[in-house]
Each structure stands twice: as C-alpha cells, then as structure tokens.
N, C-alpha and C positions, 0 to 999 in steps of 0.2 A: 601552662602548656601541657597537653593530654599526649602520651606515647598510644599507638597503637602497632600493631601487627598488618594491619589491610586497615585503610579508608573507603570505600564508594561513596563517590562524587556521586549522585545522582537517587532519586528516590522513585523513582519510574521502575518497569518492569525486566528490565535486564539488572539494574541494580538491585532488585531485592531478590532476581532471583539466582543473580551471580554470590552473594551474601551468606545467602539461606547454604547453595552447596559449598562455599568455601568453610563457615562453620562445620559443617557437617563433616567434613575431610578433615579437618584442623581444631580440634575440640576444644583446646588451649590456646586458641588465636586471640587477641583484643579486636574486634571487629566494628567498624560504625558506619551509618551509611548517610553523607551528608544530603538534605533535601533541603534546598532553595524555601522552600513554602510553606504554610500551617497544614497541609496535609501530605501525602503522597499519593503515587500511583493512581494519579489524575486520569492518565492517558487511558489505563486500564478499564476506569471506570467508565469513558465513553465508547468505549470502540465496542464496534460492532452492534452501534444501536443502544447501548447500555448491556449490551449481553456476552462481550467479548468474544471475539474473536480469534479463540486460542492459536488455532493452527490450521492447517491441511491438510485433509487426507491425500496427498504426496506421499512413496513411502521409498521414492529409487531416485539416488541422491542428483543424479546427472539430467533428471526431469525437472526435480524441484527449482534446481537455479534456475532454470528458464523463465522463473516469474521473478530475479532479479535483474533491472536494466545496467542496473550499475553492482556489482560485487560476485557476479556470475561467474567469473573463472577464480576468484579467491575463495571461495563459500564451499566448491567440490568437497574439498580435502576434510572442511570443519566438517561439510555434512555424514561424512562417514565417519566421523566422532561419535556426533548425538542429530540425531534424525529424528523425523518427525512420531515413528512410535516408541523414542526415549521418551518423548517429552510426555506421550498418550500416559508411559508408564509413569513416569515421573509423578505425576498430578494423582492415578489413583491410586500409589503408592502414600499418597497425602489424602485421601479423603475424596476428590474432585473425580467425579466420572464424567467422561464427555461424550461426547456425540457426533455422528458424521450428519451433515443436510445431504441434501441432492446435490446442490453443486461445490461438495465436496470440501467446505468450511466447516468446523467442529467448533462446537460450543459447548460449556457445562450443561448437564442435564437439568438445570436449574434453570436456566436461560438469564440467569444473572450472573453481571460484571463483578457482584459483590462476593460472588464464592469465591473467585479467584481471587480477590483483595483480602478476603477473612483468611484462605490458606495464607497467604503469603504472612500477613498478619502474626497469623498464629506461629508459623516456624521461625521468621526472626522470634520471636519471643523462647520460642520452644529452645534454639542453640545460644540463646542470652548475645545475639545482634542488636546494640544498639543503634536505636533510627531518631538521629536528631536532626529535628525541624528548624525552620526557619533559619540554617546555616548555610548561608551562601558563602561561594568562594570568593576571595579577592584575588589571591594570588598563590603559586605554586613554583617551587623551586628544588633543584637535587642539592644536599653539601653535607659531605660526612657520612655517606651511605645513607641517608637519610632522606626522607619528601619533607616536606614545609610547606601548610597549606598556612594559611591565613583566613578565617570567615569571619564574614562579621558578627558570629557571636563567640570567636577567641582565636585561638593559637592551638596548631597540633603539626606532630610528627608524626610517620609510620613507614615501616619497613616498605609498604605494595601501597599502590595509589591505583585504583582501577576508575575512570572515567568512563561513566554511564548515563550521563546527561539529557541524551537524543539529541535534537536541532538545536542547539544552544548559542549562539552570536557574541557572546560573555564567556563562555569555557573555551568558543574556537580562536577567540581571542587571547586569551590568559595561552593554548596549547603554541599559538603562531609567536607569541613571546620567547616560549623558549625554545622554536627550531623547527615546530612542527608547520608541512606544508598546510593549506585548507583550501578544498574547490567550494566556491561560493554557492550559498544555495542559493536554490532557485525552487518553488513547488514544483512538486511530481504526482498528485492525486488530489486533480479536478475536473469538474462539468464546463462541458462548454455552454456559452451563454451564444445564446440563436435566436435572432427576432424573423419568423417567414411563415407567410400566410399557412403554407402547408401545416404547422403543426402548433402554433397560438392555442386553437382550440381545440386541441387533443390531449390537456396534458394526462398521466397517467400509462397513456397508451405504451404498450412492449411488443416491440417485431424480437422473434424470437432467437433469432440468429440471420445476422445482418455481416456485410463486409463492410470497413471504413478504411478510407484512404486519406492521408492530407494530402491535398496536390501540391504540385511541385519537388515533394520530399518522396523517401524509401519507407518514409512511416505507414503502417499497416496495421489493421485488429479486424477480430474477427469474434461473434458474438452476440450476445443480447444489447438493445438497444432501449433506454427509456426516454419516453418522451415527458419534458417536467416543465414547468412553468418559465423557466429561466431557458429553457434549452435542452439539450440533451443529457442524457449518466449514462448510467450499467455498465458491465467489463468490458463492453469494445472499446467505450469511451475511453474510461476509465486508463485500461493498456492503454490507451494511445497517448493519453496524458501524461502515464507514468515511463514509458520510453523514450518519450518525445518531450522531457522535463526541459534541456538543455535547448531542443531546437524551436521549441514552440517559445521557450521568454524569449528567442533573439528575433523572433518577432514581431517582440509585445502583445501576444496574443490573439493576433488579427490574421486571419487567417482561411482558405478553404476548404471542403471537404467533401469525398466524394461518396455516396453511400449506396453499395448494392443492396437493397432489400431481399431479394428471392435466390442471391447466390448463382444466378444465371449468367450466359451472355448475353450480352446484345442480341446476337444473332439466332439463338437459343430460346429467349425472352419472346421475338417477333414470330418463330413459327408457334410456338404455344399459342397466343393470343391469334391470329389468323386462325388458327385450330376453335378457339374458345368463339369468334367472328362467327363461323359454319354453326358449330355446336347450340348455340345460346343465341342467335340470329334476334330474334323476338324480344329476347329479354332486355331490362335494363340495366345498362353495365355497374352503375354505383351500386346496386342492388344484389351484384353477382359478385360478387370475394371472390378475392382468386390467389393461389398462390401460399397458403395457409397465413396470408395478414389478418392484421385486424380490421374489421369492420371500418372504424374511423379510420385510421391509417389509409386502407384501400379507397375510401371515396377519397379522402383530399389529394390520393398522387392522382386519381382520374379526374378528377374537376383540374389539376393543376394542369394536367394532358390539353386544356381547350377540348373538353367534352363535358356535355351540357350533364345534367343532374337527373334528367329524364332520355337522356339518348339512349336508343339499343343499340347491341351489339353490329348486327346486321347493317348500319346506318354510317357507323363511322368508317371515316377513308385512311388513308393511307399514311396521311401525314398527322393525323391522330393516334393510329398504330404504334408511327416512331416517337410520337412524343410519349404516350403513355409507357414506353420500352424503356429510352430515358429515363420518367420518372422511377422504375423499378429496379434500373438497373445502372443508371448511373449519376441518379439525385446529388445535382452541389447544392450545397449548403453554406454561407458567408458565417466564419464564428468573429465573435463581436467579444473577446474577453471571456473569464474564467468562473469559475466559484468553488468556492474549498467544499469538499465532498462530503458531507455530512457533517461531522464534527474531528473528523481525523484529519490532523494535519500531519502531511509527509513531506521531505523537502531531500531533495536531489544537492548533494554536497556533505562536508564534511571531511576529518583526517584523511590525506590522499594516503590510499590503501597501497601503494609502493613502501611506505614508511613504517608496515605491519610484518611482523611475522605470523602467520595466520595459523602456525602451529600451535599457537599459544599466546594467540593475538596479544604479545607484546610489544612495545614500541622499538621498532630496529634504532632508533636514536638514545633512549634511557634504559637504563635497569630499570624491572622494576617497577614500572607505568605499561598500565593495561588498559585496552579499550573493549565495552560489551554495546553493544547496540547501534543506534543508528547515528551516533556520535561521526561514525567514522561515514565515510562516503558510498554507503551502501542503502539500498531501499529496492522496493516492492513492490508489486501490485497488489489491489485490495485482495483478500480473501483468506489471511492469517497468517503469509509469507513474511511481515515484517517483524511480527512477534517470536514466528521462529527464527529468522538471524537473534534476534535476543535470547531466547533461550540457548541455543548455541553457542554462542560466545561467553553467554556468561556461563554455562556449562564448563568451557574449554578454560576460561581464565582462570575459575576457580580450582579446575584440575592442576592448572600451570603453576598457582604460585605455591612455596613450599616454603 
C-alpha cells in the first residue's frame, strides 16, 4: 500500500494540470496521478482538430459563462479566480505561446496538440508528479482520515483525492456508492443528421450567419451554418446541440427545425425580393445571388421555391414570391438523429453541482474529495470553453488543498 499526499484520479487535462499546480504550491507533497490507460491526455491530443483548442479569447467572467448551458451560475465566482488570461499566462509562463483566430479560439502557435501534451509532460516531470498508467479505479472509500482507493494495479492511501476523470460511467458510479448524487449523461456537442433534397448536394457549403430554431421548443442559435454530408454543423448547430442536450434525447433525436438564412422577416424578405422582381426583371433568378448566400445554397432554396432553373425574375408570381420568402426565411428541416462532432466527445451530466462548494470545488459531502473538470455536471459549447472549466478548477482545487 502506497501513502500519498494528493491522488488525481484521472489523466486528462484537468488532472495534469490540477497536479502540475498543486506541486508547485506544495513542493513536499507525494503526488500521483491515476490514468485508466497506456497513455494520457487522449482528449487533448484530439481536440480541436489535433491542434487543441486551448481557450477563448473571452476575458469578462459574466460573458464567458454564457457558453456554459449547464454550470453557468457556479462558474461566475471560479471565474474570477483564474480567467481566461491566467491561463494565456499560465502556458507562456511554460514555454507555450498561443494564439487568438478570428472567431476568437486560441491555439499554440505551433498549431499542435502536442506542445501542450510535452508542456504538461515536462512539468509533471519537472515537480517529480508521478503519472501511473494503466491504474484504474475499483473503488474508493473515507476511514481514519484517510481515502482508500483500490486499482487494479494495487492499494493506496492519501490525505486529498481529486476526481478528474471527465465523462466517466465507472467513477459516477464508484462517486453515487458513496452518496454522491449524478444527472445522467446524455451528449451535448453534435451534428444533426438531415436527409433533403435542398442540401444532399451541397455538402461543404457555409451560410455565414443563419438563425435556427427547434420548433416547438424555446431553443434558439444563431451563427454560421455548415452544410456536411450527413447533415448539418458549425456553432449555430453546434449551440443548439449543446443547450438543447437534455431536451433533444427526450426526443430521441427526431425532431424539426426552423432556419432563417438572411436574418430577415417574412415581411421584410418579400419587399426586398418584389424590389429585386423590378430591378433584375430580365435576369435569371438561380443566376442572381442575393442576400450575401452562397451560390449553391441560393439556387437550391429557388428551385425548392417551385421556380424553374431558367425563370426570370420579371416572370414569377406571387405565390413564388411567398414560397421563395419561406425558403429564406423560414426553411423547416426534419432532423433524423445525431453525430458526435468531430472527435470531441462531450456529455451533459455528471456530480450534481448542489453537492460542490465551488470555492474550492470540494465536495460539501467528504473532506477532502475534489472535483476538476467535467466529471461534474458542467460543459460547453465548442470553441475552448470546456478546457477552460478545467483549467479553472483544477487551478482552484490545487490552491484549496493544503
């Protein structure tokens, strides 16, 4: 049986890098970081493409929760912990310089997953963190001031037990053994799957900023739109997906959707086009873009309008008008099921966050037991919102334990 000081359950990217700063505070710690598998920080090494997806340029903490659906009013307080230009510092404070895109996602200047896997790497190594593999948990228990893990490859004590897992179905089980609630996951960042003439043979295609509705629901997004082989992506979906975790499985994913393309009204939509009728009389409308769409996009909502491929403007009636107005402005769409979004998996559920003190995200149930990441019932939308709840947390846990 091995004593330590601090455990991390988990070999993912809140665990190493809850680790790295607890050493660093606690020089004299025995620290180790359990990882289920022959390697680590899996996640890391896909996301964002293989290029990781560090963060956000988000920098005002009351804005940033707004890209959590779930952990939004708990996350305030962390965020005025360690925000998102701690972490800018954090990283080139280690070697790693990052970067802002356009839409406001930061990446290593390297554009690999693997600088931030070598950082992390190198400073376990640097504060003598050990990271043992292939140690899964069986079980965990408190007696004598003490944790008791059990892995299958031994027996260990330690004063702090920090659960850093992410989605794990085996840790939310071992946490609901001893008392801890768990809301069931369910995915939160997927493509909807769309079989319809309009957009089969478009894949590729980007309306640049689109409104999407589910009907029926108060669900809403707004944003870029891609059009993919299976169906739809990009952040409108995506948000809709990831707000709409909970109410989209209770409908098994079968569902409608309403889609403004031009950000117009209805009624808005028909004088432009009546306008565009006078103007362009002669012309032929598949021919004529309108609206800053795409080429293919614009012909297939006009063909879908019941207007021929060669009609002019000047020719069609009225009730071509309102169907073409529809297609622009209020396109349903039947979704037929889901698909995981690239290679990120994210899942809506985990420790119900009542059960947290979020000062020090320890468990209001045990001494002593910490959670960093998405273990608990917190997630994201795409764009490096999820990575920052981990570095945050595990910022704050490792400040917490002493």
């Amino acid at each position: 049986m091995r004593k330590m000081n601090a455990i991390i359950v988990g070999g993912g990217a809140a665990g190493f890098f809850t680790a790295i700063n607890l050493a660093e505070q606690n020089p004299k710690f025995k620290i180790c970081i359990l990882e289920r598998g022959k390697v680590g920080l899996t996640k890391v090494k896909v996301s964002g493409g293989g290029r990781c997806n560090v963060t956000h340029a988000e920098f005002i903490p009351s804005e940033l929760v707004s890209n959590y659906p779930r952990g939004e009013q708990e996350l305030l307080g962390p965020f005025h912990q360690f925000m998102t230009g701690d972490t800018i510092d954090w990283f080139e404070k280690r070697g790693v310089e990052l970067k802002i895109e356009e839409d406001g996602r930061m990446f290593p200047v390297t554009n690999s997953s693997q600088t931030i896997i070598d950082c992390f790497l190198n400073e376990t190594k640097k504060n003598n963190v050990e990271v043992l593999y292939n140690h899964s948990l069986k079980s965990l228990h408190y007696e004598d001031d003490l944790w008791h893990l059990e892995t299958t490859e031994g027996l260990f004590v330690s004063n702090n037990v920090v659960i850093a897992t992410g989605s794990n179905p085996k840790i939310w089980s071992i946490l609901e053994q001893l008392g801890h609630s768990i809301c069931q996951p369910v995915p939160s960042l997927f493509t909807f799957n769309i079989k319809d003439d309009r957009i089969n043979t478009i894949p590729g295609v980007v309306a640049s900023n689109v409104e999407v509705h589910v009907i029926d629901s108060n669900l809403h997004a707004e944003g870029p739109l891609l059009i993919t082989h299976w169906g739809m992506s990009a952040p409108a979906i995506l948000k809709l997906s990831s707000f709409g975790a909970l109410e989209l499985a209770k409908k098994n994913y079968k569902f409608q959707i309403e889609i403004n393309f031009i950000k117009k009204s209805f009624d808005e939509c028909m004088v432009a086009l009546k306008d565009l009728k006078q103007e362009f009389a002669k012309k032929t409308i598949t021919k004529t873009t309108q609206f800053e769409l795409p080429k293919r996009l614009w012909q297939q909502l006009v063909l879908a309008s019941e207007i021929t491929i060669e009609e002019r403007w000047g020719d069609i009636n009225k009730f071509q008008l309102e169907n073409l107005t529809n297609q622009l402005t209020k396109a349903v769409f039947n979704v037929d099921g889901k698909s995981t979004f690239k290679e990120e998996f994210v899942t809506a559920g985990g420790v119900e966050l009542k059960e947290i003190n979020f000062k020090t995200f320890e468990s209001k149930l045990f001494k002593s037991l910490y959670f960093a990441g998405e273990v608990l019932n917190i997630d994201a939308v795409t764009g490096g919102f999820n990575f920052q709840n981990a570095w945050t947390s595990g910022y704050i846990v490792a400040k917490s334990i002493k």
